[in-house]
C-alpha positions as a Markdown table, in Angstrom:
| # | Residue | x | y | z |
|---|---|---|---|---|
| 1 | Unk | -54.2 | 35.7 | -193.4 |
| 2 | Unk | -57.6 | 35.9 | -192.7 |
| 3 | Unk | -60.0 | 32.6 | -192.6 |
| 4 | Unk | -63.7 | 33.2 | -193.5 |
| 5 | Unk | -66.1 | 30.5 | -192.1 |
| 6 | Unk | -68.9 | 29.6 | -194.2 |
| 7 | Unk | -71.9 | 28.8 | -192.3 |
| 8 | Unk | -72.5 | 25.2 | -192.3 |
| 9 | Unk | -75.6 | 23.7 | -194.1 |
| 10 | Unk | -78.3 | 21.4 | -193.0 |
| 11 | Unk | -76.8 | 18.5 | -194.5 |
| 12 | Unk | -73.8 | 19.4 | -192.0 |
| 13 | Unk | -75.4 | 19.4 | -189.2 |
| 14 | Unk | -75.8 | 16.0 | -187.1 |
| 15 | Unk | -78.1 | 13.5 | -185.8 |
| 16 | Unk | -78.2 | 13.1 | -182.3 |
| 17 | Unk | -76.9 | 9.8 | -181.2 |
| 18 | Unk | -79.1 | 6.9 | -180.5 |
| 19 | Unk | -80.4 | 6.4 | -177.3 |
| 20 | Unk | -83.5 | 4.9 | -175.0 |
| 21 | Unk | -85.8 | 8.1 | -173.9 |
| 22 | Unk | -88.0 | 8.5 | -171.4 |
| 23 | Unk | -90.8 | 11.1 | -172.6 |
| 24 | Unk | -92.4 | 11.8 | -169.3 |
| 25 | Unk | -92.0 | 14.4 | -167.3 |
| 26 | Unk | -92.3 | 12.6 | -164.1 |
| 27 | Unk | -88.4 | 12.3 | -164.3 |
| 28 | Unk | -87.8 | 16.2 | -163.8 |
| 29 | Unk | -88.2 | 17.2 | -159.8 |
| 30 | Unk | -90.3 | 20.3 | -159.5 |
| 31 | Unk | -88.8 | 22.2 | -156.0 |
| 32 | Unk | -90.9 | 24.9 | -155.0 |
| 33 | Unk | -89.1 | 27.7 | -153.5 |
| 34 | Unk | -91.8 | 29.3 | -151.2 |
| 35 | Unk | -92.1 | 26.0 | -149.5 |
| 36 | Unk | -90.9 | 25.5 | -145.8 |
| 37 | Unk | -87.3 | 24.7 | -146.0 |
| 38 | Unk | -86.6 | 23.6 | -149.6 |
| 39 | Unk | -82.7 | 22.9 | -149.0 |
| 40 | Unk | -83.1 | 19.2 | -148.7 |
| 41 | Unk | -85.2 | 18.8 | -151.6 |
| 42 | Unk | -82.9 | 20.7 | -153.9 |
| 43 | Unk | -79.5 | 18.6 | -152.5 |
| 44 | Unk | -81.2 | 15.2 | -153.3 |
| 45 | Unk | -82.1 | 16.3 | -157.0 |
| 46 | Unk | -78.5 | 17.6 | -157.3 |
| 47 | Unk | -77.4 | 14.2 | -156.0 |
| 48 | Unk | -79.8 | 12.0 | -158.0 |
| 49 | Unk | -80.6 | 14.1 | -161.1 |
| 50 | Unk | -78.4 | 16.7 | -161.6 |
| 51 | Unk | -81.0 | 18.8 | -162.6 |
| 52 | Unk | -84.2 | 20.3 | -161.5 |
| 53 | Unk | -86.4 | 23.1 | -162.2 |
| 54 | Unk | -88.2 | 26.1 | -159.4 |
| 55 | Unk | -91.2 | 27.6 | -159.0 |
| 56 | Unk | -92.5 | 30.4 | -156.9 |
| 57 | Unk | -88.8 | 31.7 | -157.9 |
| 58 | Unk | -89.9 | 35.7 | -157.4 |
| 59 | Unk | -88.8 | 36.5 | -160.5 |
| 60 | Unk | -90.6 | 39.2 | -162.2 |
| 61 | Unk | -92.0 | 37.4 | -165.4 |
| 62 | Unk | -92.6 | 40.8 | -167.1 |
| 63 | Unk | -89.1 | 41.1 | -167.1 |
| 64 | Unk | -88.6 | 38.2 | -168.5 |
| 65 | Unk | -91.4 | 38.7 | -171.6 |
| 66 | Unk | -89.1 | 42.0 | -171.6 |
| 67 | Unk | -86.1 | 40.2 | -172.7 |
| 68 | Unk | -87.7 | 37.1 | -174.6 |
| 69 | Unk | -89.2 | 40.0 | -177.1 |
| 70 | Unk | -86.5 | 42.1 | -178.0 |
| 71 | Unk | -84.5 | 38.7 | -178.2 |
| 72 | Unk | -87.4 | 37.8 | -180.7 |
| 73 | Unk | -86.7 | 40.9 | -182.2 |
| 74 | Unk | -82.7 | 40.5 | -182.7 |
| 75 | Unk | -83.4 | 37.3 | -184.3 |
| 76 | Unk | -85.8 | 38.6 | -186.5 |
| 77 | Unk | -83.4 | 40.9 | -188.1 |
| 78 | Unk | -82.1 | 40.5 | -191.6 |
| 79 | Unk | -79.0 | 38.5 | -191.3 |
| 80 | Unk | -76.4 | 41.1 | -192.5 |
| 81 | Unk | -78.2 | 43.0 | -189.5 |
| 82 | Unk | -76.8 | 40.2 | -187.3 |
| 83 | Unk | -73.3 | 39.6 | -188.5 |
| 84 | Unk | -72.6 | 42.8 | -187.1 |
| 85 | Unk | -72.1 | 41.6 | -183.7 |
| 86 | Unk | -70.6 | 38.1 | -185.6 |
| 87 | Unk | -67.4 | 37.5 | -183.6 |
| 88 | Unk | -67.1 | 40.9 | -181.6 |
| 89 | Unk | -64.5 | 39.0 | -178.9 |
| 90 | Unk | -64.7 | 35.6 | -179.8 |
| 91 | Unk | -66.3 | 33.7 | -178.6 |
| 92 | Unk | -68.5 | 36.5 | -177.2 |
| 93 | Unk | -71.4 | 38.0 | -179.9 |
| 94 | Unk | -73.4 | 36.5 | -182.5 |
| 95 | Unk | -73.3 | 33.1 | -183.5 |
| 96 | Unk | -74.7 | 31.2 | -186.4 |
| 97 | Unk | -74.9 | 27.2 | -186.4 |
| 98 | Unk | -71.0 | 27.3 | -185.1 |
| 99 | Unk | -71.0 | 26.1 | -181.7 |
| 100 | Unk | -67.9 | 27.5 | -180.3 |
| 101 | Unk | -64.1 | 27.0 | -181.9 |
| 102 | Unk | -63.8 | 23.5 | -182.6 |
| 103 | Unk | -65.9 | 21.8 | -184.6 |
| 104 | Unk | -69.5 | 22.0 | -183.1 |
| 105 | Unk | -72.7 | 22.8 | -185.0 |
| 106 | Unk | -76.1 | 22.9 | -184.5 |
| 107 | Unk | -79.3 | 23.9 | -186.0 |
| 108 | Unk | -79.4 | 27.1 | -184.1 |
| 109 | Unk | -78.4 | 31.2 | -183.3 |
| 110 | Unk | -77.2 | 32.8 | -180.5 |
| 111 | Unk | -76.2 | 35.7 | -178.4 |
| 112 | Unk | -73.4 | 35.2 | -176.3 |
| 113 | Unk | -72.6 | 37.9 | -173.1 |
| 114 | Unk | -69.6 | 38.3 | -171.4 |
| 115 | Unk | -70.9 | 39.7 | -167.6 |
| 116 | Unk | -69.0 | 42.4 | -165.8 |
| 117 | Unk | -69.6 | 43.5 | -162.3 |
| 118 | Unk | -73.3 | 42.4 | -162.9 |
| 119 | Unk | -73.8 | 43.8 | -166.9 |
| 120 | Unk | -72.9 | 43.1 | -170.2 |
| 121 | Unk | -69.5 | 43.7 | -170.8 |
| 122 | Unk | -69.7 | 46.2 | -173.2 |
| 123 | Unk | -65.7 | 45.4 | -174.2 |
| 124 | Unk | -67.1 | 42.4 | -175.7 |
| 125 | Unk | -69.7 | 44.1 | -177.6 |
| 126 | Unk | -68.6 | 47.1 | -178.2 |
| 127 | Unk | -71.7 | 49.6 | -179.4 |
| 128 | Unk | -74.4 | 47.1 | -178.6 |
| 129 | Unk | -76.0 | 49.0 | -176.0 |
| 130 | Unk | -76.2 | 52.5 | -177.7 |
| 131 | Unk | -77.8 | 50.6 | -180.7 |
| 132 | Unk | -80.2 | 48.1 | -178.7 |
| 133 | Unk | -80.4 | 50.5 | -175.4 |
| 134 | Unk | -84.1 | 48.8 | -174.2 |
| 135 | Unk | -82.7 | 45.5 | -175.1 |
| 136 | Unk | -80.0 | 45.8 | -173.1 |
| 137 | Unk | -81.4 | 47.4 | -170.2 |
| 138 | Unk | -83.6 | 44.2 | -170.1 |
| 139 | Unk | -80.7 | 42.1 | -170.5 |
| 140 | Unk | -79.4 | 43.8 | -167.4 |
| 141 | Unk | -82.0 | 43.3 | -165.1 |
| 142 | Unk | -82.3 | 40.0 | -166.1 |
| 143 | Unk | -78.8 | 39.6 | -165.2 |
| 144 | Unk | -79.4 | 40.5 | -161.7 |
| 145 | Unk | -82.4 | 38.6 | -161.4 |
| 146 | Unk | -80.8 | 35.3 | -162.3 |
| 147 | Unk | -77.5 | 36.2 | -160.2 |
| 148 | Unk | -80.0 | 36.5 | -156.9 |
| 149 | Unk | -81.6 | 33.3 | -157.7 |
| 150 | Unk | -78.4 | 31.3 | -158.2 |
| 151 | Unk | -77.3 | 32.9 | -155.0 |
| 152 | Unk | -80.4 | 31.6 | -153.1 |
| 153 | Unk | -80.0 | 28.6 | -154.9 |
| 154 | Unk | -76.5 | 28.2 | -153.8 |
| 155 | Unk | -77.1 | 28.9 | -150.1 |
| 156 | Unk | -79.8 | 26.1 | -150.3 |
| 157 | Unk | -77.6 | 23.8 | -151.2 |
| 158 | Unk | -74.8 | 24.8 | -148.6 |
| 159 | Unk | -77.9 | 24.5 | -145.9 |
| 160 | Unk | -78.8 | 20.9 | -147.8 |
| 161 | Unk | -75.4 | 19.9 | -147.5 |
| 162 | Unk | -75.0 | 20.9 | -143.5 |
| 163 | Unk | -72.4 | 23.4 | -143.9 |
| 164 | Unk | -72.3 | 26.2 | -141.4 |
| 165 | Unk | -71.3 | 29.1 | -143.7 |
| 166 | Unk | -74.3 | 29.8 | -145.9 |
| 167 | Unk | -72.7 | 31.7 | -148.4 |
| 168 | Unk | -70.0 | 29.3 | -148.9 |
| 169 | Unk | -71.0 | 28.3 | -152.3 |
| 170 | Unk | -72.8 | 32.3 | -153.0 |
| 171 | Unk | -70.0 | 33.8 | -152.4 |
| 172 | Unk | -68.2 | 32.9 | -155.7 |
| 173 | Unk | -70.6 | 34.4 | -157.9 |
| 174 | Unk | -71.4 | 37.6 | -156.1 |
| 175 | Unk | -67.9 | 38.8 | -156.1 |
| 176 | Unk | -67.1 | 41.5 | -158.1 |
| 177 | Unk | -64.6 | 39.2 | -160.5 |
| 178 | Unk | -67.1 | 36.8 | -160.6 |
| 179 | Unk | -66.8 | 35.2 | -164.7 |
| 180 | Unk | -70.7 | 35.0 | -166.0 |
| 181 | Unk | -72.1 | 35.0 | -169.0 |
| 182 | Unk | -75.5 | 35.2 | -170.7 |
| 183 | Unk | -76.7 | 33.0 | -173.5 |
| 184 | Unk | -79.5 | 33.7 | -175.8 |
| 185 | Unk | -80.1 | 30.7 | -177.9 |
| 186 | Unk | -82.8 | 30.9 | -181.0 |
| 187 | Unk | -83.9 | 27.6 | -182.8 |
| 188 | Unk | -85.6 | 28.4 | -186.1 |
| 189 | Unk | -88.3 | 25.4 | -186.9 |
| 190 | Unk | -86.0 | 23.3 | -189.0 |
| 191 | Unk | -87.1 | 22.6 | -192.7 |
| 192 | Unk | -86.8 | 19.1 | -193.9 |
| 193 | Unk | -86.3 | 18.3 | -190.3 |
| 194 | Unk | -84.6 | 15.0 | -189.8 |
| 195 | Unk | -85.5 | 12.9 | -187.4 |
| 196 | Unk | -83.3 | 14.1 | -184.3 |
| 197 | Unk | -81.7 | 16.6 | -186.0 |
| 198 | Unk | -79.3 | 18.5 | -183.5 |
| 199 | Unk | -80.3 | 21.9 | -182.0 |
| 200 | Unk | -77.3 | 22.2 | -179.9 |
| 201 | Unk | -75.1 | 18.9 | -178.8 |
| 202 | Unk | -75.1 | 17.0 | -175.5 |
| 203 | Unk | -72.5 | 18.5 | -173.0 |
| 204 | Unk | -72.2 | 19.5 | -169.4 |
| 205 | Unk | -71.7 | 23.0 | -168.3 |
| 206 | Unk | -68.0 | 23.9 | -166.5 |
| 207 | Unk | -69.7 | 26.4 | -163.6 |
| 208 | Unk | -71.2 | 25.9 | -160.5 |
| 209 | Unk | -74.6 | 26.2 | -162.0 |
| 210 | Unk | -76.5 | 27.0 | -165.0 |
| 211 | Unk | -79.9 | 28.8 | -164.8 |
| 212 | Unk | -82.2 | 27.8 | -168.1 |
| 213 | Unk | -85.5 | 29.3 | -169.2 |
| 214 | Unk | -87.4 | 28.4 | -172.3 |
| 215 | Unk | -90.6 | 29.8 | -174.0 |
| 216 | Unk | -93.0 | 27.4 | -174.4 |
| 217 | Unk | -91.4 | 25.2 | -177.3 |
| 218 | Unk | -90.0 | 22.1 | -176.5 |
| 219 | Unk | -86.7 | 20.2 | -177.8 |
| 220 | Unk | -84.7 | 19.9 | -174.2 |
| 221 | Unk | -83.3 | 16.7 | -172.9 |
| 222 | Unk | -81.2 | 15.1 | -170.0 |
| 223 | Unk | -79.4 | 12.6 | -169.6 |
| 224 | Unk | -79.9 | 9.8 | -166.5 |
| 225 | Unk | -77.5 | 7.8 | -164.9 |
| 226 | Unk | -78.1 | 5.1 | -166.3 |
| 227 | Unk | -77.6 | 6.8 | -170.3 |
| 228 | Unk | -81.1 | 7.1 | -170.9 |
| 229 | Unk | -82.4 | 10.8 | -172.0 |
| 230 | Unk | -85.7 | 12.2 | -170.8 |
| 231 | Unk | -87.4 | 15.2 | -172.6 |
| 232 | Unk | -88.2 | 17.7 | -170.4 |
| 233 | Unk | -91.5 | 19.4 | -171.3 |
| 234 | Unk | -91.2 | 23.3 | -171.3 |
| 235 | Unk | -92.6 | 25.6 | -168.9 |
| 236 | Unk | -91.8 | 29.5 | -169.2 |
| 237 | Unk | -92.9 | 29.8 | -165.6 |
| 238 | Unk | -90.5 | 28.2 | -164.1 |
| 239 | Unk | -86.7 | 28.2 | -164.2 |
| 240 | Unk | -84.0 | 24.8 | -164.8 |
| 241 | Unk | -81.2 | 24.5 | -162.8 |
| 242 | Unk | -78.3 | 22.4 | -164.2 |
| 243 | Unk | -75.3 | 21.3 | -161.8 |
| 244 | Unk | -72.2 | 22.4 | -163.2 |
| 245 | Unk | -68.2 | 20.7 | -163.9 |
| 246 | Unk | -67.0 | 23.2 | -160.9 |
| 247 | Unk | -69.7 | 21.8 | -158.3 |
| 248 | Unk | -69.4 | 18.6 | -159.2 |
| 249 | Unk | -66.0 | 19.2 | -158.1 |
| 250 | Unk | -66.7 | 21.5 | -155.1 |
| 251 | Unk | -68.9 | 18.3 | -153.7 |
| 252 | Unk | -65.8 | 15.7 | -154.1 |
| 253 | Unk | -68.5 | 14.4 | -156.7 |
| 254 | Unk | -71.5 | 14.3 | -154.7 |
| 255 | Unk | -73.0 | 16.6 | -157.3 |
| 256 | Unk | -72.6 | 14.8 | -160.8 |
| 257 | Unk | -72.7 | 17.5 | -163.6 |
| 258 | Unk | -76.0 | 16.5 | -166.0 |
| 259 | Unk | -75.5 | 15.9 | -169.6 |
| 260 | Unk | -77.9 | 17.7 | -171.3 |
| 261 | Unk | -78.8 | 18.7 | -175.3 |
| 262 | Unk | -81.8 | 20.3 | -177.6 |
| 263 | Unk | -83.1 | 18.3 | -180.4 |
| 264 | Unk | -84.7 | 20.7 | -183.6 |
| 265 | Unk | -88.1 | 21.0 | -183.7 |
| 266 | Unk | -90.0 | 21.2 | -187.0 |
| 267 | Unk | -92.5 | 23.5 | -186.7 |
| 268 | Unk | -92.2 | 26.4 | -184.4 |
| 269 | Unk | -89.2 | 28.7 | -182.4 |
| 270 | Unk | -87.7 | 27.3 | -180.0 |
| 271 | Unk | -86.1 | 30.3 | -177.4 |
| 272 | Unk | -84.0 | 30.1 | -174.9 |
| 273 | Unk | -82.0 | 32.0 | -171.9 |
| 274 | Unk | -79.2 | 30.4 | -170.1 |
| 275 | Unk | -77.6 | 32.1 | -167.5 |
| 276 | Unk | -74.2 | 30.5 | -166.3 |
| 277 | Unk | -72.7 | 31.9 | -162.8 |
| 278 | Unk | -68.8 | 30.7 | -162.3 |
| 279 | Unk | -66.4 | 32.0 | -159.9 |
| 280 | Unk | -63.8 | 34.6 | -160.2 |
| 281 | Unk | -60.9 | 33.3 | -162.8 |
| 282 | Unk | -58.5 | 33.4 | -159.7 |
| 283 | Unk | -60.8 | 31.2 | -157.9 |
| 284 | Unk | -59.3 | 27.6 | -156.4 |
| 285 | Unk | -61.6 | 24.7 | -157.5 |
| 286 | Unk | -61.3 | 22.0 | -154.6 |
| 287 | Unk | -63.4 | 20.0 | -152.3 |
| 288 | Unk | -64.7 | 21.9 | -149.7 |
| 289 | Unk | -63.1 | 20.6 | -146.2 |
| 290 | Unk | -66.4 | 21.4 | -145.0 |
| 291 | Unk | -68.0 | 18.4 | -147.1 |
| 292 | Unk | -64.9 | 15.7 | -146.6 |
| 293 | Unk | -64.9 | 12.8 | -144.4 |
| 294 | Unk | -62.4 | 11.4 | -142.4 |
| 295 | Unk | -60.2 | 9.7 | -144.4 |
| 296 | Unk | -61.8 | 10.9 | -147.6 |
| 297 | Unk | -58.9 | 11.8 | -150.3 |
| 298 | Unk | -59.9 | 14.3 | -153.4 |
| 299 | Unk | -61.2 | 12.9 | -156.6 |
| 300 | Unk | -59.4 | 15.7 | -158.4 |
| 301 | Unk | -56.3 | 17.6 | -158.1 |
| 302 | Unk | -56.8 | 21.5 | -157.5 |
| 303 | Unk | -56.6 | 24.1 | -160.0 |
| 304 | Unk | -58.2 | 27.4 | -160.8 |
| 305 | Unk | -61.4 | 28.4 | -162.6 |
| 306 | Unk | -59.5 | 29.9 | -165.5 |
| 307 | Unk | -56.9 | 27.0 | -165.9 |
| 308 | Unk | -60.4 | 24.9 | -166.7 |
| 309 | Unk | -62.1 | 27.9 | -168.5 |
| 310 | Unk | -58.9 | 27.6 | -171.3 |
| 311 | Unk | -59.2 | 23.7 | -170.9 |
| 312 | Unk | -62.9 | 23.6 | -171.5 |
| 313 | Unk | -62.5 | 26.0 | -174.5 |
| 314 | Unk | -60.2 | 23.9 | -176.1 |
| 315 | Unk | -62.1 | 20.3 | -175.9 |
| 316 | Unk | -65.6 | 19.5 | -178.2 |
| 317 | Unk | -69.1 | 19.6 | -176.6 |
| 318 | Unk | -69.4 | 16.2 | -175.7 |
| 319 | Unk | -66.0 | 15.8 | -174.6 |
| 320 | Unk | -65.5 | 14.6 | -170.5 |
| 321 | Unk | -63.6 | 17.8 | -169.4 |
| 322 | Unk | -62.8 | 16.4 | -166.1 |
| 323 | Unk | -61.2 | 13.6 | -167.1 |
| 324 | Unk | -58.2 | 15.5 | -167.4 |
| 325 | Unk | -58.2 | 17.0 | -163.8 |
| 326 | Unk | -59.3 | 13.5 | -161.8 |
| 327 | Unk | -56.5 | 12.5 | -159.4 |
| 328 | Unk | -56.2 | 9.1 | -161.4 |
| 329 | Unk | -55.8 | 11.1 | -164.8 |
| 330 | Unk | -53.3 | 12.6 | -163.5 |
| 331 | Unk | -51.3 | 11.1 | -161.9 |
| 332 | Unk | -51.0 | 8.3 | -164.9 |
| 333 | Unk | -50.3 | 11.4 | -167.2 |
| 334 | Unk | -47.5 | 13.0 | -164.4 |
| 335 | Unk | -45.7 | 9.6 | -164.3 |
């Protein structure tokens, strides 16, 4: 039997929850990368924010224009044009409003890339690149523009953290098995917009990191420590960088994953590339004995990158995904 899935309507899509926000931008710590010795700066916004955004990233913004247009141009196709890549190897290809498999909407569309030894997969979208050949030879390049900046960004944060081998962290996304993907996220200005109407819902991201540009349309948020969000004003000259489920872990929780979410906007496009470097599926998630202390036990027990890829495909965005992999959990649900 086959199940057809209606897209959802306005009406279906939620309101954000309630909370305090803090509308300034004073609370999102700029790093610039050409700067003497940036490492340090870069581990204590990982520690305290779990979030920051780069400049002077040497990342050819042509490039990026490149991509941001023929995503404009995707998007701007008549919808039955779309659907064709609806679902090509779920949950890769073209989305509409459903936010993965279980449950999630959100007033938005999407492209959704499965990365293989540094491309698009073209398994999970089969026929895409003869049909959008420019398009994808942007997406591409873009792909190995973001992969060298999260490796930079990576070794940073080994140097931040004292570690003697610099490419402790890198090394996990450069490999050739290395499980990336590329998300091109389009919010259309929302008609009878309601008032915190959601674009995509809060979550954290399972990788190591996440690497976020926007065009100049606003809508993003993260959360603080203390539950409070803060809108962070867009800038398409620089690049965010979110702290991921699998560092968080990496760090024995030094590094606290970042809840973060989009709220619609009324009047104009919101656009939006996220580029999401995780380890190969094989890969051991555990605290680097580099980083532990004497005496210092592990917050989580180990397990692989894919065990928590299946996990994290099975739970709802907002859902704590590593509640189920913290010692305590654990051990409460193994006895």
């Amino acid at each position: 039997m086959v199940v057809v899935l209606t897209t959802p309507s306005l009406d279906q899509i939620p309101l954000l929850k309630s909370a305090k926000q803090i509308p300034h931008i004073s609370y999102v710590p700029s790093i610039d990368l050409l700067k003497p010795e940036p490492a340090l700066s870069i581990v204590n916004a990982c520690k305290s924010f779990g979030f920051f955004k780069v400049t002077n990233h040497g990342v050819d913004m042509e490039l990026v224009e490149r991509l941001e247009n023929g995503a404009r141009e995707f998007f701007s196709l008549a919808q039955c044009e779309k659907e064709r890549w609806e679902a090509a190897k779920a949950p890769m290809g073209y989305g509409n409003k459903r936010i993965g498999l279980n449950g999630d909407v959100g007033w938005l569309e999407y492209l959704l890339f499965a990365i293989k030894n540094g491309a698009v997969d073209q398994v999970s979208m089969p026929g895409f690149e003869v049909s959008s050949s420019m398009f994808c030879s942007a997406l591409n390049k873009y792909i190995t523009a973001m992969r060298d900046l999260a490796s930079q960004i990576l070794q940073q944060i080994a140097n931040g953290l004292q570690i003697q081998t610099e490419d402790v962290f890198s090394s996990l996304i450069e490999n050739e098995e290395s499980d990336q993907i590329l998300r091109l996220n389009h919010y259309p200005p929302c008609p009878r917009l309601k008032s915190g109407l959601t674009g995509f819902g809060e979550h954290t991201d399972p990788q190591l990191i996440s690497i976020l540009r926007s065009n100049s349309v606003g809508g993003l948020q993260f959360a603080l420590k203390d539950g409070r969000w803060v809108s962070a004003p867009p800038d398409p000259n620089s690049f965010f960088i979110i702290v991921g489920d699998s560092l968080q872990v990496l760090t024995n929780g030094r590094f606290k994953s970042v809840k973060h979410r989009v709220v619609a906007q009324e009047h104009s496009s919101r656009l939006s590339m996220i580029f999401f470097a995780g380890p190969p599926l094989s890969q051991r998630i555990t605290p680097l004995p580099e980083l532990m202390q004497e005496g210092e036990e592990s917050m989580y027990r180990e397990f692989t990158w894919r065990e928590y890829k299946k996990a994290a495909y099975k739970t709802r965005l907002a859902d704590y995904r590593l509640g189920h992999f913290e010692k305590a959990t654990y051990n409460q649900i193994m006895n």
